[in-house]
N, CA, C and O of each residue as an XYZ file, in Angstrom:
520
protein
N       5.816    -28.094    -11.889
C       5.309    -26.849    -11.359
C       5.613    -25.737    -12.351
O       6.681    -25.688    -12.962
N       4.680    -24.886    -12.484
C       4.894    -23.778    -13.511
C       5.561    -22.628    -12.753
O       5.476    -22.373    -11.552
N       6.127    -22.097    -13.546
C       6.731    -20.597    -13.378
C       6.012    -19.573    -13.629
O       5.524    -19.518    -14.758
N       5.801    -18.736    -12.903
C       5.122    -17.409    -13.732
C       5.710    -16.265    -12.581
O       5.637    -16.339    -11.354
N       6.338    -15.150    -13.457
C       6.533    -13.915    -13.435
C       6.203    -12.989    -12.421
O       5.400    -12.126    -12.775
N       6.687    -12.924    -11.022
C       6.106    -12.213    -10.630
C       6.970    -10.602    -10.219
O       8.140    -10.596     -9.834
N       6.224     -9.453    -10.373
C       7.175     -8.746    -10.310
C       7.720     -7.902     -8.436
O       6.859     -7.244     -7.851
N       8.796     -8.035     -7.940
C       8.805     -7.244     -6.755
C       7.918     -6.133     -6.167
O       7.343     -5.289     -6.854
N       7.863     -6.222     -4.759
C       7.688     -7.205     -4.312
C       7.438     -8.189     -3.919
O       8.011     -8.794     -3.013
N       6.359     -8.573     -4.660
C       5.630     -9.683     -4.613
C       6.318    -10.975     -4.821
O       5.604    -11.943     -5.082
N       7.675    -11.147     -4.742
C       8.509    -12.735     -5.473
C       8.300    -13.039     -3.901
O       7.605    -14.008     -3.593
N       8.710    -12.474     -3.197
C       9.146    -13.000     -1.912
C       7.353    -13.493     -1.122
O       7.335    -14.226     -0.133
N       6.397    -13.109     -1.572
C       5.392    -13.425     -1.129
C       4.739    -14.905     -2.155
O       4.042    -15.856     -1.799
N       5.383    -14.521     -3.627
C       5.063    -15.859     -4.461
C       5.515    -17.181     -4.205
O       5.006    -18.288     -4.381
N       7.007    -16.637     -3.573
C       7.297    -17.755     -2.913
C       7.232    -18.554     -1.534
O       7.906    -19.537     -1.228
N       6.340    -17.953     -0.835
C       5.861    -18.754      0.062
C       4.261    -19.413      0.102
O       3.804    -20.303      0.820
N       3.581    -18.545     -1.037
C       2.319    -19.133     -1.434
C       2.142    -19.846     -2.636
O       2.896    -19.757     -3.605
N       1.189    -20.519     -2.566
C       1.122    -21.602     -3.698
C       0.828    -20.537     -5.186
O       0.121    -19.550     -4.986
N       1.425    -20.783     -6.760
C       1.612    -19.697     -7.556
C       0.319    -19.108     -8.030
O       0.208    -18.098     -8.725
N      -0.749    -19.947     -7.516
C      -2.312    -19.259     -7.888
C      -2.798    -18.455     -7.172
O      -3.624    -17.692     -7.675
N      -2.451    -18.319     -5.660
C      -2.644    -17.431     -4.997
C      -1.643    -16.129     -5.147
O      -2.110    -15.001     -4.987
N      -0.562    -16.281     -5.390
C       0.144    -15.356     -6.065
C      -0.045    -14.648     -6.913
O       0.307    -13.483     -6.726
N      -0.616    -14.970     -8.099
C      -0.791    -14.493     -9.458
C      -2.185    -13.908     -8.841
O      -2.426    -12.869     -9.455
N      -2.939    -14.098     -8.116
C      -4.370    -13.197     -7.544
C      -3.939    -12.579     -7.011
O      -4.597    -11.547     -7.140
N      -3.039    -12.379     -6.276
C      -2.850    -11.729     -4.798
C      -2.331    -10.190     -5.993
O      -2.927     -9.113     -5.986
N      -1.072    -10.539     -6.932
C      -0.735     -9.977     -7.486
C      -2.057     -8.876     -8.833
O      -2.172     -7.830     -9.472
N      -2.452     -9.651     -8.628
C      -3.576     -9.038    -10.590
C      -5.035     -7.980     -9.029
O      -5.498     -6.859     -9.238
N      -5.330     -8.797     -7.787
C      -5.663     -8.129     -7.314
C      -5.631     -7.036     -6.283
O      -5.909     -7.228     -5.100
N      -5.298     -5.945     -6.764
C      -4.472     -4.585     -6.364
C      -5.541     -3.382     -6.638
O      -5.286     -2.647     -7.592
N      -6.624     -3.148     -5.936
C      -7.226     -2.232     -5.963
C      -6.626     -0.728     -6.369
O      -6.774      0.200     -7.164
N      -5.847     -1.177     -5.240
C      -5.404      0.296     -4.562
C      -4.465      1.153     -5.191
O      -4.145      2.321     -4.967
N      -4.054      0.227     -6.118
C      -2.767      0.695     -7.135
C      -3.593      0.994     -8.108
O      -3.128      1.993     -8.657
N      -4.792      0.595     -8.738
C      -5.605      0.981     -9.741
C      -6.090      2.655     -9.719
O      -6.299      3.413    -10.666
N      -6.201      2.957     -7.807
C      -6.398      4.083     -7.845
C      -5.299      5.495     -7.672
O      -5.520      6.640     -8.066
N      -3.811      4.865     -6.798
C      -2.960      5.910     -6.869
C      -1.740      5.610     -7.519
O      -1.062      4.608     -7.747
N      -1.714      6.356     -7.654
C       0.055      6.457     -8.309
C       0.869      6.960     -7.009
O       0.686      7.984     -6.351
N       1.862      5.894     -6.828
C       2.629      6.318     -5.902
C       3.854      7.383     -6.039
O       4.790      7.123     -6.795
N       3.820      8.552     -5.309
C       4.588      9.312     -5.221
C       6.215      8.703     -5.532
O       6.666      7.887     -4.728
N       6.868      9.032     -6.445
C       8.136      8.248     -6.201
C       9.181      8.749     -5.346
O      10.252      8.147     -5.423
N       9.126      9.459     -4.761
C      10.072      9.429     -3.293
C       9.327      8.618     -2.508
O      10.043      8.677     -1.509
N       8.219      7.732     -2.118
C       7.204      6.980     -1.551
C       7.824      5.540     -1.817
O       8.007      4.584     -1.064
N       8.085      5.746     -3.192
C       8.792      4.283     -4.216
C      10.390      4.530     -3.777
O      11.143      3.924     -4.539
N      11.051      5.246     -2.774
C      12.182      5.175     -2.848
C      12.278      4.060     -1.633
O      13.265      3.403     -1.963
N      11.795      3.525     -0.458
C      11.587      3.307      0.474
C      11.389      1.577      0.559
O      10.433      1.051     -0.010
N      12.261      0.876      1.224
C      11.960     -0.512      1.069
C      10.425     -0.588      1.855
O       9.775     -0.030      2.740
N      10.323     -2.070      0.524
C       9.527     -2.865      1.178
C       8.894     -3.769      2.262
O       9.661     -4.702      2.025
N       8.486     -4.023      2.787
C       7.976     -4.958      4.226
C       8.521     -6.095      3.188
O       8.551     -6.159      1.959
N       8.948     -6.983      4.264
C       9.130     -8.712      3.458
C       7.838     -9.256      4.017
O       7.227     -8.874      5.015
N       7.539    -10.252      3.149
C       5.864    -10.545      3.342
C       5.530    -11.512      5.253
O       4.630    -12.111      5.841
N       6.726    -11.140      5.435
C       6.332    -11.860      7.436
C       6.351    -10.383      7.897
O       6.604    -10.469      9.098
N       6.244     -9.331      7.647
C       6.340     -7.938      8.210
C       5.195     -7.501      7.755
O       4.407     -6.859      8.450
N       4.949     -7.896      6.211
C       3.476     -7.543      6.138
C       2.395     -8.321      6.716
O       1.191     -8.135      6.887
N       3.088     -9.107      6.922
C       1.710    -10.380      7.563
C       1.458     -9.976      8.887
O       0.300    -10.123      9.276
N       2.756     -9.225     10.115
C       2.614     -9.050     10.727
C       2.024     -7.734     11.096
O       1.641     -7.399     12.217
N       2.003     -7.004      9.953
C       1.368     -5.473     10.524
C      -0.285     -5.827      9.972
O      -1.258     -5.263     10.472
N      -0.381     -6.760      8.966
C      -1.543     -7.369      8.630
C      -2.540     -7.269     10.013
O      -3.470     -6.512     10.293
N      -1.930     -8.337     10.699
C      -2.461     -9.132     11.637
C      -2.870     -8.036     12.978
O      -3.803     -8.119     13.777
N      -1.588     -6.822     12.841
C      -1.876     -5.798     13.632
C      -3.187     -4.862     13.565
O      -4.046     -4.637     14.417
N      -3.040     -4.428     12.327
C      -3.966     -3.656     11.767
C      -5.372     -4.167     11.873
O      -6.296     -3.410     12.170
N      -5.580     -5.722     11.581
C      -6.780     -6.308     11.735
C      -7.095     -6.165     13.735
O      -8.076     -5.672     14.290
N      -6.155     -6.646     14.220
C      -6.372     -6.977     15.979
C      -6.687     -5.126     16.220
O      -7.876     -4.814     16.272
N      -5.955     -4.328     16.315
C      -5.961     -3.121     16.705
C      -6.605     -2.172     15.561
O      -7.553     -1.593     16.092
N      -6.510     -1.875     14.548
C      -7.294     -1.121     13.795
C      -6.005     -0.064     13.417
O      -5.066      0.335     14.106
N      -6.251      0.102     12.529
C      -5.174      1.347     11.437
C      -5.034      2.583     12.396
O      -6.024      3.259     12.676
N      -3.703      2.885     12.928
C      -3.392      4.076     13.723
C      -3.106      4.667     13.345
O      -2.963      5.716     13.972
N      -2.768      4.615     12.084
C      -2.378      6.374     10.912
C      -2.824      6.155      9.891
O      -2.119      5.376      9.251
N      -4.130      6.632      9.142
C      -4.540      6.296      7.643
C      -3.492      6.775      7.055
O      -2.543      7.446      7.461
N      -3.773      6.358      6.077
C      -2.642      6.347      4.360
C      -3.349      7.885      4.170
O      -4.467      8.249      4.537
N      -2.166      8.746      3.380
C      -2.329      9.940      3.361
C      -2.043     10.365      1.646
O      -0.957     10.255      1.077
N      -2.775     10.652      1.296
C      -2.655     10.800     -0.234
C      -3.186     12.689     -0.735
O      -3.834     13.443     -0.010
N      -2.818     12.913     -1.707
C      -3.032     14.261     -2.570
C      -3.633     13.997     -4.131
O      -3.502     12.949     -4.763
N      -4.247     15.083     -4.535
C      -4.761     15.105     -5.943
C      -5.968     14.955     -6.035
O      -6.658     15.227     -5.052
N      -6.518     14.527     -7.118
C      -7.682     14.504     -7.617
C      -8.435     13.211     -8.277
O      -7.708     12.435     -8.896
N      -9.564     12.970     -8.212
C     -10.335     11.649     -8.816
C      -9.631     11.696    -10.383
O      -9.633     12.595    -11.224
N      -9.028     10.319    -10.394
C      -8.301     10.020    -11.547
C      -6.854     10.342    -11.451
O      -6.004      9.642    -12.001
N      -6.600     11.297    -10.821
C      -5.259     11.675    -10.481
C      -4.559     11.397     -9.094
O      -3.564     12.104     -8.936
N      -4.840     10.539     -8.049
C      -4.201     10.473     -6.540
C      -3.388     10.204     -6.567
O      -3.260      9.376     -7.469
N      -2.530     10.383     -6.067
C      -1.077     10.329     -5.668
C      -0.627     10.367     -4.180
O      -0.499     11.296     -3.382
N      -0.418      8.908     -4.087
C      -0.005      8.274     -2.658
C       1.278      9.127     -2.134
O       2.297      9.347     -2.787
N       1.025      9.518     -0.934
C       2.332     10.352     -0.184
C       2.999      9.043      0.937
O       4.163      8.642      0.941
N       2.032      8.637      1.697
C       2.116      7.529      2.985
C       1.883      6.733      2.783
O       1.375      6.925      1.678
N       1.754      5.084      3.087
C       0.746      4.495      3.618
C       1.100      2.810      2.853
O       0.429      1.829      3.172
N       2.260      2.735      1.822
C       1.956      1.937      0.858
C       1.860      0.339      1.306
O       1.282     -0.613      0.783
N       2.804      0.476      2.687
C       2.745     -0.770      3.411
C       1.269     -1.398      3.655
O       0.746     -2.473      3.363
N       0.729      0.076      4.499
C      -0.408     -0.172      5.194
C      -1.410     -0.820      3.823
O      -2.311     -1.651      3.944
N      -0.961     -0.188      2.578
C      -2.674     -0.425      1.591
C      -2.134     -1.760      1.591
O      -3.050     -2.574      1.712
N      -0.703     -2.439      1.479
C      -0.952     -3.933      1.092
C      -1.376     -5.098      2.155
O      -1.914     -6.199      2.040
N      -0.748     -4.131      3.521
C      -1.026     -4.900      4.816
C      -2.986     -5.254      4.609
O      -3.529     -6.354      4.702
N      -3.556     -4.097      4.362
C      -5.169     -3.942      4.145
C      -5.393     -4.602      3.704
O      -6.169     -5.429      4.183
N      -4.782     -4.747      2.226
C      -5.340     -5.885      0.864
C      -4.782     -7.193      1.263
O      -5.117     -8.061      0.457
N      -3.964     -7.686      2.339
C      -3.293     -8.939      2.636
C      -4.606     -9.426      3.396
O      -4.986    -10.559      3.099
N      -5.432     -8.637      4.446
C      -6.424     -9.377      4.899
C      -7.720     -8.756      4.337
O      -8.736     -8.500      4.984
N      -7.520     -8.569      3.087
C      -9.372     -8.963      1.934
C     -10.046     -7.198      2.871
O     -11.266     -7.064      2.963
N      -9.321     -6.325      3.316
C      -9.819     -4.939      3.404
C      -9.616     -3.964      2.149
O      -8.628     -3.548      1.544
N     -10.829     -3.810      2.048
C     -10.537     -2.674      0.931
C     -10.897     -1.246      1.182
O     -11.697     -0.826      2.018
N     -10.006     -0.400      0.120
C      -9.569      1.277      0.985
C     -10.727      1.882      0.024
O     -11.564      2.737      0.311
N     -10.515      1.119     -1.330
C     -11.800      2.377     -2.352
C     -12.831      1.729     -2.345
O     -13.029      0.570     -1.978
N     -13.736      2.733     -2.894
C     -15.140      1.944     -3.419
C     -14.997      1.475     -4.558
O     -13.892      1.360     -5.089
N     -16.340      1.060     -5.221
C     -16.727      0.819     -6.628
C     -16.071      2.214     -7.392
O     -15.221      2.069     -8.272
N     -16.360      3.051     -7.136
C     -15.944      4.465     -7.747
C     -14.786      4.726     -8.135
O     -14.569      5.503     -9.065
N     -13.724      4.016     -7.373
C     -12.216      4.099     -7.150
C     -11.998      5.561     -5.964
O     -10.915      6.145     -5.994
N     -12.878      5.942     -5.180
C     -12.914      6.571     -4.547
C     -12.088      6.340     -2.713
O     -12.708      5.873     -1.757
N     -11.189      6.629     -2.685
C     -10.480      6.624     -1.169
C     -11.615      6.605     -0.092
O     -12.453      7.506     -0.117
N     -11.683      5.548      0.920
C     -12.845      5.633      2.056
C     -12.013      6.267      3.392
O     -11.129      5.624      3.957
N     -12.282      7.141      3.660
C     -11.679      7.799      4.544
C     -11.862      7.572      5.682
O     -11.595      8.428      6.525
N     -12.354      6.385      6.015
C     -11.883      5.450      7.060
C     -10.576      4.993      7.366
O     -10.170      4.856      8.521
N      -9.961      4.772      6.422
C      -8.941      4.535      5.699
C      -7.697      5.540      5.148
O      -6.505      5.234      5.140
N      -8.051      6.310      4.872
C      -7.229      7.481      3.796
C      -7.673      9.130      4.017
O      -8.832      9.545      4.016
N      -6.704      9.771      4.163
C      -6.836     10.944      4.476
C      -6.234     11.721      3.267
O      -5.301     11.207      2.650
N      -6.741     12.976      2.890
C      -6.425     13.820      1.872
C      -6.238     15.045      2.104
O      -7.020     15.867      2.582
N      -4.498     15.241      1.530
C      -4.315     16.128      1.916
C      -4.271     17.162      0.681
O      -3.353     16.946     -0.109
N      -4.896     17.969      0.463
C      -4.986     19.835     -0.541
C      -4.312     20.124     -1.397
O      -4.323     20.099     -2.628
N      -3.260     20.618     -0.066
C      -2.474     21.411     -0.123
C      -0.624     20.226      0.048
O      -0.746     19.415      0.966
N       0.190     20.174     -0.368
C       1.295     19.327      0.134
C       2.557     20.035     -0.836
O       3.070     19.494     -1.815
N       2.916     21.460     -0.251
C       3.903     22.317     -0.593
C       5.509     21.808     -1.112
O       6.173     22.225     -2.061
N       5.782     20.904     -0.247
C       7.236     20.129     -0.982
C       7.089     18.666     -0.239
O       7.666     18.328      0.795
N       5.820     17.585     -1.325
C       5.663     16.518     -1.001
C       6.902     15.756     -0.864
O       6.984     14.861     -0.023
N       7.821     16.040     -1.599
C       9.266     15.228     -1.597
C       9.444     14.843     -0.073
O       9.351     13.766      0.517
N       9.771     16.285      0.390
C      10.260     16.447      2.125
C       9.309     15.916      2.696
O       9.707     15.282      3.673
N       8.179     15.866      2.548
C       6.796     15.892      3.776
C       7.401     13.958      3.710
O       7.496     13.317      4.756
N       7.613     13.558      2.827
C       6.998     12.033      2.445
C       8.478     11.641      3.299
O       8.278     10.591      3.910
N      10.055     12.213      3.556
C      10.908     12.034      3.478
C      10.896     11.975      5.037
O      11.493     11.136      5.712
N      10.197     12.900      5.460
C      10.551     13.546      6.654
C       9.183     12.255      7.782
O       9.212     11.797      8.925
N       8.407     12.176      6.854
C       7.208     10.908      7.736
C       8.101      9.832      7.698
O       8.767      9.580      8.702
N       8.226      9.059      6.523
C       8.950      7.739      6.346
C      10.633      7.559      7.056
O      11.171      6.455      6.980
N      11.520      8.983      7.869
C      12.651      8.593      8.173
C      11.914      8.387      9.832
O      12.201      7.453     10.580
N      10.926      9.490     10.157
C      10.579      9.233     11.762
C      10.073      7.713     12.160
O       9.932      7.273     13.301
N       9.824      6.997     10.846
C       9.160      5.596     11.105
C       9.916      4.693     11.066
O       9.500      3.535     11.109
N      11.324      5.013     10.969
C      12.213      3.939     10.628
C      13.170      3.955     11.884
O      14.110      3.172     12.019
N      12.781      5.047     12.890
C      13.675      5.313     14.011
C      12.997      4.527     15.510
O      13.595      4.625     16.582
């Protein structure tokens, strides 16, 4: 069996899928092509891949109850919320952009204006952990 590289979080998902689906699952990442995640966003653990499977499975049965909330500009977005939700999305073959790399706001909400994103991102992600 071959080895190949995968980088967090994705080990814990490489290792329960066979390494070809891994290495796709991994190279296919829309959503990261289009934002840059806020790094107070990046301060925040990860779902282990039975948490993503399970909000997966949620999100598909019930439908997304808080879009992913992002700031900036085409070429420039910058993820505030949501990062679980974009992989939970991309875990069941939903996709958030278009061809364009454009956010479908079905999906994703944009916010303007985001005065001290640090706090805003600090202050969403501690109410979700309670």
């Amino acid at each position: 069996m071959s080895t190949v590289a995968v980088v967090a979080p994705q080990a814990e998902l490489a290792a329960q899928i066979n390494t070809e689906t891994a290495v796709q699952y991994v190279a296919a990442r829309p959503w990261r092509d289009v934002f840059k995640v806020h790094p107070v966003a990046d301060m925040f653990p990860f779902l282990s891949s039975n948490e993503l499977n399970e909000l997966a499975s949620d999100i598909t049965e019930h439908g997304l109850a808080e879009r992913i909330t992002y700031t900036g500009t085409p070429g420039a977005f910058v993820l505030l919320d949501g990062r679980s939700r974009l992989d939970a999305l991309l875990w069941h073959n939903h996709h958030v952009v278009n061809e364009d790399g454009n956010p479908l706001p079905e999906y994703c909400e944009h916010r303007e204006h985001v005065p001290d994103a640090s706090a805003w991102i600090i202050s969403k992600s501690i109410r979700r952990r309670h």
